[in-house]
C-alpha positions in Angstrom: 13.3 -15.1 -25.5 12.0 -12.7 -28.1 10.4 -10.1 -25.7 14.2 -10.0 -24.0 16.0 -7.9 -22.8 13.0 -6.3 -20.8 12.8 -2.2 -20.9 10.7 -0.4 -18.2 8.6 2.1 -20.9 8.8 5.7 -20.5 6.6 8.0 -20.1 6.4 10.4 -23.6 5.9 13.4 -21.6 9.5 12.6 -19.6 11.6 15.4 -20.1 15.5 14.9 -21.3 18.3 14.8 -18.7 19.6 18.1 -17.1 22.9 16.3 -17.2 24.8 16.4 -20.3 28.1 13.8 -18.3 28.2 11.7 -15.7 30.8 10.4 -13.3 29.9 6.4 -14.3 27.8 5.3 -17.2 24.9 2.8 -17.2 25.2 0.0 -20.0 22.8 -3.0 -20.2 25.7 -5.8 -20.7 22.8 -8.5 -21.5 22.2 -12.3 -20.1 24.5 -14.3 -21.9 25.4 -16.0 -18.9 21.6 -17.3 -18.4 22.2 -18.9 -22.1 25.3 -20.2 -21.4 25.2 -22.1 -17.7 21.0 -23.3 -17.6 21.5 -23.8 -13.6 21.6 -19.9 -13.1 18.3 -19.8 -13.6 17.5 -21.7 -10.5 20.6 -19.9 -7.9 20.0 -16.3 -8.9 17.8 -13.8 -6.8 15.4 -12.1 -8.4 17.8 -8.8 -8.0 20.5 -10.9 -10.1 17.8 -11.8 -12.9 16.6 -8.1 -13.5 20.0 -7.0 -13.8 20.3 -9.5 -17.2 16.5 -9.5 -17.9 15.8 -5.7 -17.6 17.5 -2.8 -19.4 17.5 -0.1 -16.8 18.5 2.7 -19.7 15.2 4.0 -20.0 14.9 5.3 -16.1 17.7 7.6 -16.3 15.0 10.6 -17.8 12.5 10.0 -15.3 15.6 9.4 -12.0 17.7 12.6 -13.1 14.8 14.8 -13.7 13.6 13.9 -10.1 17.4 14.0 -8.3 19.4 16.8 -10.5 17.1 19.1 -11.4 18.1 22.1 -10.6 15.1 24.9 -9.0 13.1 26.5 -11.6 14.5 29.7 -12.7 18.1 28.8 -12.2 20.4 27.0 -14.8 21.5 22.9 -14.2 25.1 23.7 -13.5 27.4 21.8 -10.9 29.9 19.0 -10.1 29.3 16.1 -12.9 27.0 13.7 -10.7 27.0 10.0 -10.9 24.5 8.3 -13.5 20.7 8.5 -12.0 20.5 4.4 -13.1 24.0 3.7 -11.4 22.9 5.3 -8.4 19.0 3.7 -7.6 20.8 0.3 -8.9 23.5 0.8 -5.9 20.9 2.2 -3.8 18.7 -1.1 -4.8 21.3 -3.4 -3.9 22.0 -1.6 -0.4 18.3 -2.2 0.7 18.1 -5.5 -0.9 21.3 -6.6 1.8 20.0 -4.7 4.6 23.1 -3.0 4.5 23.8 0.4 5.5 26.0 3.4 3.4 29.0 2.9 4.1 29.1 -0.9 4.2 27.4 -0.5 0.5 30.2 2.1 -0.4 32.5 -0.6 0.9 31.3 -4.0 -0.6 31.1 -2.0 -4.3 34.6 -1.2 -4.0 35.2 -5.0 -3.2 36.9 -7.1 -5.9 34.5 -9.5 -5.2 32.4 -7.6 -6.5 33.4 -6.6 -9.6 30.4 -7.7 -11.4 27.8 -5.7 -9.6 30.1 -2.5 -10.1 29.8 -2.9 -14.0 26.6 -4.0 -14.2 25.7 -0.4 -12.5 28.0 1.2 -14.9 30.8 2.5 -11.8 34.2 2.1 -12.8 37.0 0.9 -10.7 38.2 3.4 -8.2 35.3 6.4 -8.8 32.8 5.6 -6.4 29.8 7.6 -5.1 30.5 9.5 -1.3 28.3 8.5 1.6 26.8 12.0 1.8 26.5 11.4 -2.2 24.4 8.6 -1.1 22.4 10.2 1.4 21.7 13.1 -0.9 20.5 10.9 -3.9 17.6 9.4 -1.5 16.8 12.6 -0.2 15.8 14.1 -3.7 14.7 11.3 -4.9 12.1 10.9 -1.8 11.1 15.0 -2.5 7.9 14.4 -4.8 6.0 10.9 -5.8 7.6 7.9 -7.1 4.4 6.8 -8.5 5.4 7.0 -12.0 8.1 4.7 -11.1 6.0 2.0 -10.2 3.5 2.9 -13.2 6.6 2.1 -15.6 7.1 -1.6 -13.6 3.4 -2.2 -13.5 3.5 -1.6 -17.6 6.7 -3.9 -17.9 4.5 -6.4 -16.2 1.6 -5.9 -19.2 4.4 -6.1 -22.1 5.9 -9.2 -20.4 2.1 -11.2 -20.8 2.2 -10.9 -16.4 -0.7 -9.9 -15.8 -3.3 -11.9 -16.6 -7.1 -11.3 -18.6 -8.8 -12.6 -15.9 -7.1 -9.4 -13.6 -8.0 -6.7 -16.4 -11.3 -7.8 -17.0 -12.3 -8.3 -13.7 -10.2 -5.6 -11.8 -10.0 -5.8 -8.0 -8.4 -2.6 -6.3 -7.5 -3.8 -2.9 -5.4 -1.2 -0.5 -4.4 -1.2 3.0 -2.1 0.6 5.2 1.1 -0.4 7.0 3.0 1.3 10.3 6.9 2.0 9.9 8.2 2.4 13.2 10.8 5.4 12.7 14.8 5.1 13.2 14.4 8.3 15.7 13.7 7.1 19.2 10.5 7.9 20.6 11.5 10.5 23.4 7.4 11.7 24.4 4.1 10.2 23.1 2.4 13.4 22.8 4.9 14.9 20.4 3.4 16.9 17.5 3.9 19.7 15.1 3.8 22.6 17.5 6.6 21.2 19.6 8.9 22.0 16.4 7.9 25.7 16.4 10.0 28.6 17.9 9.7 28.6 22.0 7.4 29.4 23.4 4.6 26.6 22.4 1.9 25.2 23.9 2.6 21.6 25.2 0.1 18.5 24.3 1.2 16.0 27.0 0.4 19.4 29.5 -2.9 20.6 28.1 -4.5 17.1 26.7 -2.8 14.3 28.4 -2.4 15.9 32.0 1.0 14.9 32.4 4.0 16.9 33.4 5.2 18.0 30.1 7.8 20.5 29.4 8.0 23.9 29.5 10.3 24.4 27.1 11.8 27.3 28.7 15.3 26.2 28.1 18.0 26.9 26.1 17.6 23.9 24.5 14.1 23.9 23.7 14.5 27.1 21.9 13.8 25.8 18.2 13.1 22.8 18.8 11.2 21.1 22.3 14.3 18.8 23.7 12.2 15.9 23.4 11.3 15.4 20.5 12.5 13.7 17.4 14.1 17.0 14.9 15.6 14.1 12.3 11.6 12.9 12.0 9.5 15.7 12.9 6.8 14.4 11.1 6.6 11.1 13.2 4.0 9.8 15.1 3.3 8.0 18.3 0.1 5.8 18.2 -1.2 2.6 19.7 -1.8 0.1 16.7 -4.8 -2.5 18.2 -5.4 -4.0 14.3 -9.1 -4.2 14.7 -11.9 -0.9 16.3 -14.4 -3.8 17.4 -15.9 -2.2 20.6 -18.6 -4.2 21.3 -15.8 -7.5 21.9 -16.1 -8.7 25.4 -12.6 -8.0 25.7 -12.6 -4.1 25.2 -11.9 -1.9 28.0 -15.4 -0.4 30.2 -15.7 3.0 29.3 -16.0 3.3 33.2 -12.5 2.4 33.6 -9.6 5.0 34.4 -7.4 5.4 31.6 -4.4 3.5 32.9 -6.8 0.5 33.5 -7.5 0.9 29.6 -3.9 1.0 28.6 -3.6 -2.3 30.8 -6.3 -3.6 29.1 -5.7 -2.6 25.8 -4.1 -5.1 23.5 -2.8 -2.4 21.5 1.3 -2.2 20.5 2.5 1.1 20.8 4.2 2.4 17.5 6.2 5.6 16.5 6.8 6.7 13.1 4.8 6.3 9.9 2.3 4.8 7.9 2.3 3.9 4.1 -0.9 3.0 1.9 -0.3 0.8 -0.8 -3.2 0.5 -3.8 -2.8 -3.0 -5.5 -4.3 -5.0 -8.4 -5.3 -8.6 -7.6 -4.3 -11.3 -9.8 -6.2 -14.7 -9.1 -4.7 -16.7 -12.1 -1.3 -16.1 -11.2 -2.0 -16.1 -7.4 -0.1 -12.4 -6.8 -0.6 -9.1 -6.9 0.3 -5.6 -8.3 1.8 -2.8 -6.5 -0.1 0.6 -8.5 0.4 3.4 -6.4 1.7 4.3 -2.3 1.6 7.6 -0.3 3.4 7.4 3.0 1.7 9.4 6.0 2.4 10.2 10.0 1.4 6.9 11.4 -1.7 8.9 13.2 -3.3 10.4 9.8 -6.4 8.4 9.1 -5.6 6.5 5.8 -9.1 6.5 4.6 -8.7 9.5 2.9 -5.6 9.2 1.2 -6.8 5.7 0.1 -9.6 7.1 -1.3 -7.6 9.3 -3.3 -5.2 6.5 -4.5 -8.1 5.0 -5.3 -9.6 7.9 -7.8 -6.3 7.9 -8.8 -5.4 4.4 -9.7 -9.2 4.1 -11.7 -8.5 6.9 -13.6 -5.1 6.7 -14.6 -5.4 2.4 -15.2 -8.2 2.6 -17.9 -7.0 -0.8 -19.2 -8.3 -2.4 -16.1 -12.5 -3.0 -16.0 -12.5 -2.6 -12.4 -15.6 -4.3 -10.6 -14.4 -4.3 -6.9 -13.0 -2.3 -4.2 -11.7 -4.7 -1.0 -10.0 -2.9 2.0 -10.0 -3.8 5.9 -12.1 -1.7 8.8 -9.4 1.0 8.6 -10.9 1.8 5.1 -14.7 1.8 6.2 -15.8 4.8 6.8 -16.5 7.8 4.8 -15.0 9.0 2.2 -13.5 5.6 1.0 -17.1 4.0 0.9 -19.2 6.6 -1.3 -15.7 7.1 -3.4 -15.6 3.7 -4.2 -19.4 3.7 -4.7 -19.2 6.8 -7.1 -16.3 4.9 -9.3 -18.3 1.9 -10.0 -16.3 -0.5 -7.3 -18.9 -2.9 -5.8 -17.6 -2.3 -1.9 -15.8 -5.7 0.2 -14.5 -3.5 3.4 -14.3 -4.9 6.3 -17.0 -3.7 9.1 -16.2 -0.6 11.3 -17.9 -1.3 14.5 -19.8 1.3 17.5 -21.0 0.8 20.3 -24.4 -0.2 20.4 -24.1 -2.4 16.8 -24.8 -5.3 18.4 -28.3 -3.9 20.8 -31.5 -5.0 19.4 -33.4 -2.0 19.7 -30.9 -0.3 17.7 -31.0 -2.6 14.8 -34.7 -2.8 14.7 -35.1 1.1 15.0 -32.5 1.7 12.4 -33.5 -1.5 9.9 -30.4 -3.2 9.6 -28.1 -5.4 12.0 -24.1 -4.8 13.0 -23.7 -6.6 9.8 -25.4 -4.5 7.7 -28.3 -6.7 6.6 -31.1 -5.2 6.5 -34.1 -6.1 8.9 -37.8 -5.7 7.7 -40.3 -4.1 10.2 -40.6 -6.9 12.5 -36.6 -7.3 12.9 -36.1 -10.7 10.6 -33.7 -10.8 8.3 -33.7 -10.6 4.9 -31.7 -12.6 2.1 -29.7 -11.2 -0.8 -31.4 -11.2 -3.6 -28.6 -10.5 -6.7 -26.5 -7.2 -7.4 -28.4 -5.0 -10.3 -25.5 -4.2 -11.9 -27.4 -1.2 -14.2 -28.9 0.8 -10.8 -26.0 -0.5 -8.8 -28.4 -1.2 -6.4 -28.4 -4.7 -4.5 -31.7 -6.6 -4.0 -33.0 -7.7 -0.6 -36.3 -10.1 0.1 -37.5 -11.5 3.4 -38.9 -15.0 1.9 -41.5 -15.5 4.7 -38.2 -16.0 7.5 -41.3 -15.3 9.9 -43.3 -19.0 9.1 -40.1 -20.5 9.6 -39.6 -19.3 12.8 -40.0 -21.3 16.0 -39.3 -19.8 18.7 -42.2 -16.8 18.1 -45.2 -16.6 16.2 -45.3 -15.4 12.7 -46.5 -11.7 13.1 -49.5 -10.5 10.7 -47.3 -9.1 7.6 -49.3 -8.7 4.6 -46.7 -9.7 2.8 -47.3 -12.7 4.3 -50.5 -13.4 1.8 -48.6 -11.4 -0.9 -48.9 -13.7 -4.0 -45.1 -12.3 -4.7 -43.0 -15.3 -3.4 -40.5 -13.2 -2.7 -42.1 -11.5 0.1 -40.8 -8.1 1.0 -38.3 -6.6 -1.2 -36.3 -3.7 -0.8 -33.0 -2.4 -2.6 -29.6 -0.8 -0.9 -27.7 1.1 -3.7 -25.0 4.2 -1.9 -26.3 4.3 1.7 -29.2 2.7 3.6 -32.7 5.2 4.3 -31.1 6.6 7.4 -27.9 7.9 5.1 -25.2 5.9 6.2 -23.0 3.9 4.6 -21.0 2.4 7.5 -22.2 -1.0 7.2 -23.5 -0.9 3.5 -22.0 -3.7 1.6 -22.5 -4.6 -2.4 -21.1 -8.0 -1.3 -22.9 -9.1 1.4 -20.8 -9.7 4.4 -20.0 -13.5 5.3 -21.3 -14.6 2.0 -18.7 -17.0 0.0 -17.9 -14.3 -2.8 -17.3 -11.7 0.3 -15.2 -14.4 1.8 -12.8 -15.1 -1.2 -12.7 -11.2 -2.4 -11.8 -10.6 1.5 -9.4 -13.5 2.1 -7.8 -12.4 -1.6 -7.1 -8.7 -0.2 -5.9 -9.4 3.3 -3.3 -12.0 1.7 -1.9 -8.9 -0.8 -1.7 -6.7 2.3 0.1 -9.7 4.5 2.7 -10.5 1.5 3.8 -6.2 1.3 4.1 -6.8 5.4 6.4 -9.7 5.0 8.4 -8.2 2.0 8.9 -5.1 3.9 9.8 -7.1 7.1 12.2 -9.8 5.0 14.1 -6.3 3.8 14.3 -5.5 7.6 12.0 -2.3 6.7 9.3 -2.9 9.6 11.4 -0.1 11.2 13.6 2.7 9.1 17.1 2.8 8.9 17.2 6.5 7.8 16.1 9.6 9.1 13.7 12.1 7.5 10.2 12.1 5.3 12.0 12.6 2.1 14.3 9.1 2.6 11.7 7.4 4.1 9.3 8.3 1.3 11.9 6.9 -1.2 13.0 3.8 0.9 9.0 2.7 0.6 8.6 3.5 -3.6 12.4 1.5 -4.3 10.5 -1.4 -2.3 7.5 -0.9 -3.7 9.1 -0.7 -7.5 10.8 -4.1 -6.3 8.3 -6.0 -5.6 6.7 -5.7 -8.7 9.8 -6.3 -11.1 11.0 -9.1 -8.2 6.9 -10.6 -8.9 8.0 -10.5 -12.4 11.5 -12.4 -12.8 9.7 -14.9 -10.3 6.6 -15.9 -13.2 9.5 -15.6 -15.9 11.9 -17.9 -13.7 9.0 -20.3 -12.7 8.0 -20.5 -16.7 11.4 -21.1 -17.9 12.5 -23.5 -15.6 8.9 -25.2 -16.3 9.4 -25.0 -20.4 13.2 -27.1 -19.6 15.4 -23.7 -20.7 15.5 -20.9 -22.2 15.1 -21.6 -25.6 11.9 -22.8 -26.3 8.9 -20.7 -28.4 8.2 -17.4 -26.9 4.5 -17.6 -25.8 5.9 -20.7 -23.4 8.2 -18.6 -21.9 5.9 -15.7 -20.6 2.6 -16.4 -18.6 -0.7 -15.4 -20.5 
């Protein structure tokens, strides 16, 4: 219990509070209770724990100089707010019950609940406002909340979380997720002219050749009457989960368009996307949340994943990253030569076109729809180890030809070559045609691919399913800026609910509390 109480570490470049008073005041009031009654350990959420395990002092810098600072150029005068710490705690709480503002204003002012209300530092009677509420999210949600989660992610290094085998063998996986917006969708061809001054040119007219509107009424002065003004930057899209068009199942391209939306297997989403970067832990079977940027659910997340990737590699130095692992959405260009470029061997999963799959193709090209590469007579050829100096992976044929039955063996000279590895050729950025679609520095379908894969799509499923268990797969509040912060408070939770899970887990293992420190934290 040495390393207790836990204290997120700030930043030294945080600048001091613009708020000499507040209206409640934060105090860490400890875990006695944990040392006192041993079955707590087992009963409490992971919510309760932090709120005895962490002291939450050291985010009030970082939360007030993101919600009350006042516009550059003009003084930080104003009403006395409530404590920044106070407030995301409450705010915490509200998302961790599903429950809206006013039921949150309404449960803190609960005797029942007396505990919570001093643990976030309120005091009896002086309560927050629901627009108090509503504006705390919305500043909070105006710029990144990344170095919010940096401060968890280093919690998790001083509390032993994280384990060697993670640092010395990084793995950056990242995927995106859709957030279906609380707005209603009105028109599925919304977009950012129909929130321009009348008159504007009207997508579901000019591209869709539908009806429309002509938004020559009163009420499509500012703003076109359908669409959605408290989400304007929601999206509509059609979220199929795979871009395989060669599947026996895809629409014909000679089919009308409303026989390929009957067709289609796709689920038809409005609202946002998220991309989450993450560190893969295999020892301790979890992973880290690093970094997020939220979108329009139709912005192609490649690039901003690439960018959270640049990011993420510079900014985590004490990680020796060796891999990059992402689904189809991520395979593509610039994610692939990024990753390349910052010395991340590439497990992506494969982004299909038509014609992968045709012979002629392959053979013309010199590698298959799985991006093997073919040798001149269109065999295969075998991996042949990653050169980890030329990052540069090595390819030989082995003689496949003698060992084939159904033709005969063509006349190769490597076929007399006294090399027995036959042909050899090497794939470092992009194949000789310049494309790096299919390259792979794994190769695809191999065991390693298979278990760096399997790893990555498991991180991305267990953000789905914490998002979903919060009741988040669809927003309860309006606007960018509170959706923006609504995804970095669950994002910041899942990392300090990761860690109160290994501490519970390694507690209730050791028999208590008490015993020596290194049995108490993992690593």
């Amino acid at each position: 219990m040495a390393l207790l109480p836990l204290s997120l570490p700030v930043p030294d470049n945080t600048p001091a509070s613009p708020k000499l008073h507040y209206r409640s005041q934060y105090v860490y009031l400890g875990y006695q209770d944990l040392l006192e009654d041993t079955s707590l350990w087992a009963i409490l959420s992971p919510f309760d724990l932090a709120l005895r395990l962490i002291d939450f002092s050291s985010l009030e810098g970082v939360l007030a100089h993101k919600v009350y600072s006042a516009p550059k150029g003009h003084p930080a005068k104003g009403h006395v707010p409530f404590h920044p710490v106070s407030m995301f705690l409450l705010y915490s709480w509200r998302l961790h019950n599903k429950w809206n503002r006013v039921e949150s204003l309404r449960k803190l002012a609960n005797p029942a609940n007396a505990d919570y209300r001093q643990r976030f530092g309120f005091s009896e009677g002086i309560y927050p406002t629901e627009g108090g509420l509503r504006y705390f999210e919305t500043q909070l949600g105006c710029e990144s909340g990344n170095d919010l989660i940096v401060q968890t992610v280093r919690l998790a290094q001083a509390a032993h979380c994280i384990s060697k085998e993670a640092t010395l063998h990084g793995i950056f996986t990242v995927d995106g997720m859709i957030h279906d917006a609380a707005s209603r969708l009105n028109c599925k061809s919304v977009g950012e002219a129909c929130y321009q001054p009348a008159p504007r040119p009207c997508r579901a007219k000019e591209e869709k050749g539908r009806r429309g509107c002509d938004c020559d009424e009163i009420a499509c002065a500012a703003v076109c009457k359908h669409a959605t003004p408290r989400d304007p930057e929601a999206r509509f899209i059609v979220y199929q989960g795979h871009n395989q068009t060669d599947s026996p199942n895809s629409p014909h391209p000679s089919q009308s368009s409303s026989e390929k939306a009957k067709s289609s297997s796709g689920k038809p989403r409005y609202g946002y996307r998220s991309v989450c970067g993450r560190l893969l832990d295999p020892v301790f079977r979890t992973s880290w949340v690093l970094a997020d940027e939220l979108l329009s659910a139709t912005a192609p997340e490649d690039q901003t994943a690439a960018t959270l990737m640049k990011s993420v590699v510079s900014d985590c130095g004490w990680v020796n990253w060796q891999f990059a692992v992402a689904d189809a959405g991520e395979g593509r260009e610039p994610f692939l030569s990024t990753a390349y470029k910052l010395g991340l061997r590439r497990v992506v999963g494969l982004r299909a076109t038509e014609g992968d799959r045709k012979r002629e193709v392959q053979e013309v090209r010199g590698y298959d729809d799985k991006g093997i590469p073919l040798c001149q007579h269109g065999y295969r050829l075998h991996p042949n180890g990653w050169d980890s100096k030329r990052r540069r992976h090595k390819w030989c044929c082995r003689r496949t030809c003698e060992a084939e039955t159904e033709r005969l063996a063509p006349d190769c000279p490597f076929r007399r070559s006294k090399n027995k590895h036959g042909l050899a050729r090497t794939i470092g950025l992009a194949f000789r045609d310049k494309s790096t679609r299919l390259v792979r520095d794994v190769p695809y379908g191999s065991p390693l691919w298979k278990r760096l894969y399997g790893r990555g799509r498991n991180a991305a499923e267990e953000r789905n399913s914490q998002f979903e268990a919060l009741g988040l797969k669809r927003m309860p509040v309006y606007g960018w800026q509170r959706v923006r912060a609504t995804v970095t408070v669950v994002d910041v939770w899942v990392n300090l609910t990761t860690i109160m899970r290994l501490i519970r887990e390694a507690v209730m293992a050791a028999g208590g509390p008490s015993p020596p420190q290194e049995d108490i934290l993992p690593g």
